[in-house]
N, C-alpha and C positions, 0 to 999 in steps of 0.2 A: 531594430532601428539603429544605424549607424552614427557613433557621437563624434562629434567634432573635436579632433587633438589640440587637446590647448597648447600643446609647443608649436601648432605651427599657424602661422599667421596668416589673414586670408587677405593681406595683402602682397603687392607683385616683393620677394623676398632682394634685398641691398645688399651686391658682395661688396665686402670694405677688406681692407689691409691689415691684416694682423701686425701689430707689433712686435718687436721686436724679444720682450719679456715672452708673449704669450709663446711663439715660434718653441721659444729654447725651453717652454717647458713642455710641450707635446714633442719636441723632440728625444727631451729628457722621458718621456715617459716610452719611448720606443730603446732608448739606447740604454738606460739606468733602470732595468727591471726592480730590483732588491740591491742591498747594502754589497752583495757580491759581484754584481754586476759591475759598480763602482772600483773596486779593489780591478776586477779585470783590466777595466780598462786605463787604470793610473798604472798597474804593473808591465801592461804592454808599451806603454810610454816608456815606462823606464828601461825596457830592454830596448826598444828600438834608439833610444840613446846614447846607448851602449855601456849600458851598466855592469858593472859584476859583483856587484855587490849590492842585494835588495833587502829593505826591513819593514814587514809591514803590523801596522797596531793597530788594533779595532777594539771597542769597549762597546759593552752591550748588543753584541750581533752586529757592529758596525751602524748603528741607528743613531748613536750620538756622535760616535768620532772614527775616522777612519784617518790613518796615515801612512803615506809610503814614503820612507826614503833611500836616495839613489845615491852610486858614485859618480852619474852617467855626465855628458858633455855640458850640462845646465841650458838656461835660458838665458840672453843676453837682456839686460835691462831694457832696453828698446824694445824688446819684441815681445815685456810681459803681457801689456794689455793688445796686442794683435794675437796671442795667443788664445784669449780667452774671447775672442772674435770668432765667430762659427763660420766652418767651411775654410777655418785658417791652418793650413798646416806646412811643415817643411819637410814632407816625406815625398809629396809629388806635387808636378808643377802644370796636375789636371790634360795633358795634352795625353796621357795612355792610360787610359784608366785599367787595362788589362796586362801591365807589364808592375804589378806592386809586390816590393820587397820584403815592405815592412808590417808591423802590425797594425796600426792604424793608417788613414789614410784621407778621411774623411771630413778631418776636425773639427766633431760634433762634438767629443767626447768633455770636454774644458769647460766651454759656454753651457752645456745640458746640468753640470754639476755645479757650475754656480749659478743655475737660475732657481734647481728646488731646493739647494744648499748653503751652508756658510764654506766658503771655499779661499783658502789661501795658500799661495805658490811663492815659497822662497826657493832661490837658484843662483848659483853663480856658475857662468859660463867662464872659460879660460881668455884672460884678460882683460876681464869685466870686475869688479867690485860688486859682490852681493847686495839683491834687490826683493821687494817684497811686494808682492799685490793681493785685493782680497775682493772679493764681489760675494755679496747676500743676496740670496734672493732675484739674483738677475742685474742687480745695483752693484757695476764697479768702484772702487776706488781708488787714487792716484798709487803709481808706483814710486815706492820709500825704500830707501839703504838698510839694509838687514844684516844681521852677520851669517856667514856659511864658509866654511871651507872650501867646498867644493860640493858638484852635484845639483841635485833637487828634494825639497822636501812637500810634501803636497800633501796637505791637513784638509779636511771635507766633518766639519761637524753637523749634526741635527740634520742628517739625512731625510730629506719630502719636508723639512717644515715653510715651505713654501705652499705645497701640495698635501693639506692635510688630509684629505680623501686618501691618498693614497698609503696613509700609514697605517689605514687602517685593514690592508693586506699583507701588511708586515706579518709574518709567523715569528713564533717565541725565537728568545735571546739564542736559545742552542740551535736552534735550525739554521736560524742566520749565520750562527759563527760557523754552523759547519759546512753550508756553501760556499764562507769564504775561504775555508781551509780545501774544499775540494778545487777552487778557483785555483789559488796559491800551488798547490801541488800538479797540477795540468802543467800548469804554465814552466813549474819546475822540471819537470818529465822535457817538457820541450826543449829548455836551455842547463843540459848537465855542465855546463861548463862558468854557471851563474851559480851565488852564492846566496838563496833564502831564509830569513830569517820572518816566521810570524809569531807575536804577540798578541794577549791578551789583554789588554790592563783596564778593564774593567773593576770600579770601586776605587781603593786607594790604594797606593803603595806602585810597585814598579811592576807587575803584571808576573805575569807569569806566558814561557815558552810553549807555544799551541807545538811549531814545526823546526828546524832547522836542517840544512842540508848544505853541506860545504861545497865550495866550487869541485868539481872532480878531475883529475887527471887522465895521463895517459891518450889513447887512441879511441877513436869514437863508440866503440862497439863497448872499450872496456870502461868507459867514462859510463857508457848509459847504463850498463848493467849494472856499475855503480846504483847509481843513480834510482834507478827501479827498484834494487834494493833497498833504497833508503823509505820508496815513498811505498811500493806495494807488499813490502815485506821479503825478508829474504827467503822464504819459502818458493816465492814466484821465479824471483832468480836463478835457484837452485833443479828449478825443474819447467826451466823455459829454454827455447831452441831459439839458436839464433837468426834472425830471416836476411839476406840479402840476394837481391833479384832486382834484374833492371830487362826496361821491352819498349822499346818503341818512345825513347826520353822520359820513362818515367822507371823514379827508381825506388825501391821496399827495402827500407829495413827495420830491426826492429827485435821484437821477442814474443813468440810466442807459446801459450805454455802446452804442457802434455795434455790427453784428453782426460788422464787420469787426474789430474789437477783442473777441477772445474768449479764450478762456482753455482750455487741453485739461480741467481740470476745474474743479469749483465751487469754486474756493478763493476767490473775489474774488465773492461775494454776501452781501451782508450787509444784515438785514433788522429794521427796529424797531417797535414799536408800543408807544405812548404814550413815545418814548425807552428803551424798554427792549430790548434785545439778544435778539432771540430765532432758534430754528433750529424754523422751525414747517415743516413739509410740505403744506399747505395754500397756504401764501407761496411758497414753493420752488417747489412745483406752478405754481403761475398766473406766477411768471418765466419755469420754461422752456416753460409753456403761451405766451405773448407771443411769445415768442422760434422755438418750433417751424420756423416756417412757414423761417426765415431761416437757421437754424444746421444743420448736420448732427449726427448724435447722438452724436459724437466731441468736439463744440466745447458749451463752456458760456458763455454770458453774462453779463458785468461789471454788477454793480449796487449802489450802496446806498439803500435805498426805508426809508424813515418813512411808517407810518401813525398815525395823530392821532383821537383820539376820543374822546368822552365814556368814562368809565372803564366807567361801567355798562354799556355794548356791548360789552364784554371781559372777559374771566374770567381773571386769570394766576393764582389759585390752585389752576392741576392737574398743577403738576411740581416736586418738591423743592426743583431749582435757578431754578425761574421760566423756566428756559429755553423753554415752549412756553405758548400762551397759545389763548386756543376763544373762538372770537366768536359772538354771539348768532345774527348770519346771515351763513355761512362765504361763502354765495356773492354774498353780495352784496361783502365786501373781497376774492375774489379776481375775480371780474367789475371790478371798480376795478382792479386792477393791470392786468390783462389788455388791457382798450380804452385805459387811459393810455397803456403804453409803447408798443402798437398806431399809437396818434394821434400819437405823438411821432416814432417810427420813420418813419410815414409821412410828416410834417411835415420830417424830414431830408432829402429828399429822394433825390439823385443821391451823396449827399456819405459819402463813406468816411473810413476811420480813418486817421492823418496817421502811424502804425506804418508800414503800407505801405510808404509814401516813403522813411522811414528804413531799413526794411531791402531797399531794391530799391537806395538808397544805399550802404549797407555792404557789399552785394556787388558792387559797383560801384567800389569804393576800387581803385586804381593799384596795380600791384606796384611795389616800389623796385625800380629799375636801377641798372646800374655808373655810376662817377663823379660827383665831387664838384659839390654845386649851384652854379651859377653865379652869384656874384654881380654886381651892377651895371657896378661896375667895371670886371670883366672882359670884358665885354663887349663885341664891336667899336664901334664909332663909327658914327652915321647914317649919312655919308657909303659907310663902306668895306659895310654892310650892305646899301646902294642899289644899289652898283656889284655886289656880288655876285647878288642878284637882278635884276639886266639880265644877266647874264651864263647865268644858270641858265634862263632863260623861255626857252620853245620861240619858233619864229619863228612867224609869224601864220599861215601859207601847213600848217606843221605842225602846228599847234595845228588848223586847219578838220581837214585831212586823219587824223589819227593822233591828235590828243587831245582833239577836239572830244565833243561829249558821244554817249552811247552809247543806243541808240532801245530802249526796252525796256518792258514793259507797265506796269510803274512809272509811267511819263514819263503814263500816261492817266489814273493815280487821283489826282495833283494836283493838290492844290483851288486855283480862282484864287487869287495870291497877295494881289491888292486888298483882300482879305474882313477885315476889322479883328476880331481876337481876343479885344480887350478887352470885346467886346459881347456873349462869352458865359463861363457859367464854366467851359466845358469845353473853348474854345478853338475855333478853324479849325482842319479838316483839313488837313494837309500833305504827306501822303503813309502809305503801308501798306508794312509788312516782313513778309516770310516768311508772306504772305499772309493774317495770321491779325491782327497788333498793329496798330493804327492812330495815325498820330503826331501830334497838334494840337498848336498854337504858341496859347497862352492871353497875357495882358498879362503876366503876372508869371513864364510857364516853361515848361513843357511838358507835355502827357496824352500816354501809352501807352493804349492802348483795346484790351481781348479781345476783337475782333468777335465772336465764337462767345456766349461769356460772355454778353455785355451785352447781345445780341439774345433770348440767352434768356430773361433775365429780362422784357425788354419783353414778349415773348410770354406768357411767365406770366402777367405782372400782365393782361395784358388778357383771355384765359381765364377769370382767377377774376375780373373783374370781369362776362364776359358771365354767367358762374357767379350769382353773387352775384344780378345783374337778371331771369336766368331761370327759376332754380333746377335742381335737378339732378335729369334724367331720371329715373323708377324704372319698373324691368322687374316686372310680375305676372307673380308666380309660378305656373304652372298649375295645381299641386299644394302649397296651403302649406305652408312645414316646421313641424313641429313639434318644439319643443326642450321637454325637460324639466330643471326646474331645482328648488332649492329656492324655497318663498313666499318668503324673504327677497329672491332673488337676481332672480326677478322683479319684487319690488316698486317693485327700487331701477333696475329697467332699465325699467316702463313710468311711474317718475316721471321720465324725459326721453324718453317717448313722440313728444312734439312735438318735441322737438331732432334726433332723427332722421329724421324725417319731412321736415325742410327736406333734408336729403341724401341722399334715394329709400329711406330705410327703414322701411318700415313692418313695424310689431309691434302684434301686441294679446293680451290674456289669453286664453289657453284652459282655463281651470279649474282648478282646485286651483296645479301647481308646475310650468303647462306655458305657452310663453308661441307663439306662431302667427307666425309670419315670411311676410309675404304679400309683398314686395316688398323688392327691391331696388335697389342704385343702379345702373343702367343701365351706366357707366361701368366699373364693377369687374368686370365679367360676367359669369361662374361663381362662383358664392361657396359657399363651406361654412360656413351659417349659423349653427350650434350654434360654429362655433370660433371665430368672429367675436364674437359675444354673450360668450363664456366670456373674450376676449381684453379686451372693453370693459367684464368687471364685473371684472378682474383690474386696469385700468387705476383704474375708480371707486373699490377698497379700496384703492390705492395714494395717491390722488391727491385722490381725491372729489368725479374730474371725470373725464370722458374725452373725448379729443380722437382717439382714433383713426381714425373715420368720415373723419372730414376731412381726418386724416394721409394716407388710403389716396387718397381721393378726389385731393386735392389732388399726389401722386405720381404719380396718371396726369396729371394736368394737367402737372404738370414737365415729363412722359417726351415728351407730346405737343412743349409749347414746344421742348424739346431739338431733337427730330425735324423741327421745322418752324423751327426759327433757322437763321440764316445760318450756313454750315458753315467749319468751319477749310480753309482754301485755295483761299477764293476772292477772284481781285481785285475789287476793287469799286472804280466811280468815284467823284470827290470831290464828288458831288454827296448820292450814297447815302452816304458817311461824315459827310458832315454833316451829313444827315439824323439820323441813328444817332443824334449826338453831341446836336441839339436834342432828339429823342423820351427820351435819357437823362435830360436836364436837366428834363424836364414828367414824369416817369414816377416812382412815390415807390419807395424801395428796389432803384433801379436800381443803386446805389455797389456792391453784391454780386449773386454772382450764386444758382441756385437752391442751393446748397450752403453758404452763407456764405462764398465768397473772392470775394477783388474783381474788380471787373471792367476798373477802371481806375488806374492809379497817376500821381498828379501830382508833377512835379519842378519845385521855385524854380528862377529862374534865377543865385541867387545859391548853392543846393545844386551846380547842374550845375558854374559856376565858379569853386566848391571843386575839385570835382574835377579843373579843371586846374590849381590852382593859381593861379587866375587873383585870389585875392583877396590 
């Protein structure tokens, strides 16, 4: 038996007018998620003010106090309480809502913070006299003379205690603080040419430094590598390529890293357009589209990509927090990310990520042994060190006989020694251990070589190049399948009719919600077609692309290379090694192999004589 909902009444229901309190705090609950949310959006005020110099303070995850302050143009006493008026702003003057500059736009952001908040805004704008205003809770109060130099300063305490339901979503103090430090840093990334300072000051005393980053100099590419360095470490810098590419008014650039520099998840992409911070799935999609062919789907890929456009090519007004943005033609900016990082990758050539070296290094470090290090001093005298070794050396006649060298199938795989190293950058072969690493003497240290590895790759790449020149086989079906679908799901699968068609599969409509599978790719050989299509429209609502045809295809290509590479445990002469080591060097994304690990690890010679101590 069905019970009667006591929320709803069984009278005709009375719409009345929300208030004006009520408004700004379901607004606040759409625009002011958590204490980070807050920091976002006072720090995009201050850059669209034109700050250069930000400082942001948060105590307790930002739950009790939150403060930013600016150098930026201020607020003019007049216009403090029409600021904290919703739908007030002086960024646009609402007649295009598709041509926006700035980062806010909306002017939700003010009134949302002082309806669940204690919020006060001192500012002085240039030739104005510093002014102060404060609203609790949704309750303004008059604007008072303040002291400020210049700028704004925007204090936000007792974040939701308006909304106490809602604090009770709060996660602990360290989660909060480190949302707002991921906030802070985005926003950094975006404006290298802004000066961040974040604080903690939590308890008592004068807090303590979370981040800083100084304004950076120079030219845009070398500002942001700065910059990237500062916030994703310089490991990322040091083994990220640089992107620029422009198509059709929209323009990439940016840094992306090696395949060999990966990440087990996506925590390290970060993606803008127009300098704004966004997590678009479109963007997302076309990285680890780029990246597929190289990474395994365990390993994600380092990046941070700015895309640049006229504003009217983009829509950011379709997510509360701006956080996603919808562009006019989706494929055409992810087709730009796609062949960029593509072209870049390839243009890297042989060359791997310098992580590698460092940790084939650190496993590599000495154990201490017993007794104290030897100083100088201690140390015998030239003379009594000569005399001992005369003493210690085998006689000549022993030395042929008993310690002369030992004949073994090593002694065939190394490479003349005359060969000058310095004239490649992957070195002369010197010899092979344990039948599988190859060892080259480069000018500056030494390569390890995976023969298995490395060879596999070269075979790949040459596969999908004959691939690419030939196209790929497709087998006619005797009997074509027929799959039924919804009209939608067909339409969306024979509008890249032709896309499939370059990699043996052909489809065409069969009426109504049925679509005809007449071919296949030769390569895949038995296929179960209905689960193929269902897998590449599950791929398209995800993504809004599918790359699977290719994934499968390009998998037998690996399985094949695997199968047809030079096999772990076999000697090879030093002619064939250095062969390897030239075809690496001309061969692009040879550094890894088809999995994303490398194939080669290089060591300085000044790393190696660390390791004994020799510096």
């Amino acid at each position: 038996m069905a019970h009667p909902n006591p929320n709803i009444s069984t009278d005709r229901p009375q719409i009345r007018q929300l208030d004006d309190a009520a408004i700004n705090r379901i607004a606040a609950g759409e625009v002011v998620e958590r204490p980070a949310s807050a920091v976002k959006e006072l720090v995009e005020n201050a850059i669209d003010a034109g700050a250069r110099r930000i400082t942001v303070e948060y105590a307790d995850g930002g739950k009790t106090l939150i403060r930013v302050t600016d150098d930026g143009c201020g607020i003019a006493p007049d216009d403090l309480a029409l600021a904290l008026s919703r739908h007030a702003t002086s960024k646009i003057d609402g007649s295009d809502l598709l041509n926006i500059h700035t980062f806010g736009f909306r002017g939700e952001a003010l009134p949302s913070l002082g309806a669940v908040g204690r919020l006060s805004i001192v500012s002085r704008a240039a030739g104005h006299d510093a002014a102060e205003i404060r609203v609790s809770g949704g309750k303004m109060g008059a604007v008072r003379p303040a002291a400020l130099n210049s700028g704004t300063v925007v204090t936000l305490r007792d974040l939701f205690f308006a909304t106490p339901a809602r604090l009770k979503f709060m996660r602990t103090d360290r989660a909060e603080a480190q949302a707002i430090a991921d906030v802070v840093k985005r926003l950094a990334m975006a404006e290298p040419f802004v000066q961040f300072t974040l604080r903690d000051v939590s308890g008592d005393g004068a807090g303590r430094e979370v981040f800083r980053v100084g304004a950076a100099q120079g030219d845009l590419f070398e500002a942001l590598r700065g910059r990237l360095s500062d916030v994703m470490g310089r490991e990322f810098a040091d083994n990220a390529l640089a992107i620029d590419a422009q198509r059709e008014g929209l323009h990439l650039t940016g840094f992306a890293a090696l395949p060999t520099y990966s990440r087990g998840a996506a925590v390290a992409q970060f993606l803008f357009v127009n300098g704004r911070p966004v997590k678009d799935k479109l963007l997302t999609g076309a990285l680890r589209g780029a990246y597929f062919d190289f990474l395994s789907r365990d390993r994600h890929p380092a990046a941070a990509l700015f895309i640049d456009c006229d504003p009217t090519l983009v829509d950011v007004n379709v997510h509360p927090a701006k956080s996603e943005v919808r562009f006019r033609d989706p494929g055409l900016a992810r087709g730009l990310i796609v062949s960029a990082l593509r072209h870049a990758l390839a243009e890297a050539g042989h060359r791997a990520s310098t992580t590698v070296a460092d940790a084939t290094l650190g496993a590599m470090q000495a154990e201490p042994v017993g007794g104290a290090r030897v100083y100088q001093m201690d140390r015998p005298s030239l003379g009594a060190r000569m005399a001992a070794s005369q003493a210690q050396a085998p006689a000549f006649a022993e030395t042929r006989g008993v310690w002369g060298r030992v004949e073994s199938p090593a002694e065939e795989t190394a490479a003349p020694v005359d060969d000058a190293p310095q004239d490649y950058p992957l070195g002369t072969a010197r010899g092979q251990v344990h039948e599988n690493y190859i060892i080259a003497q480069t000018a500056t240290g030494m390569v390890i070589v995976d023969q298995h590895a490395a060879h596999e790759r070269l075979v790949y790449e040459k596969l999908k190049r004959q691939m690419a020149e030939n196209g790929v086989a497709a087998q006619a079906l005797l009997i074509p399948e027929i799959v039924e679908l919804s009209p939608g799901d067909c339409a969306r699968l024979l509008e890249m009719q032709a896309a499939f068609a370059q990699f043996g599969l052909g489809i065409e409509a069969f009426g109504g919600g049925a679509i005809a599978v007449r071919e296949t790719p030769a390569l895949l050989g038995q296929v179960d077609a209905r689960a193929m299509l269902l897998d590449i429209l599950d791929e398209l609502a995800d993504q809004n692309d599918s790359t699977l045809l290719q994934a499968r295809i390009e998998a037998i290509l690996s399985r094949v290379a695997c199968h047809g590479s030079i096999r772990s445990g076999r000697w090879m002469r030093g002619e064939e090694m250095n062969a390897l080591l030239r075809e690496m060097e001309a061969t692009p994304h040879s550094g890894q192999c088809n999995h994303g690990r490398p194939t080669y690890v290089e060591l300085k010679l000044a790393d190696i004589e660390r390791l004994f101590g020799r510096t």
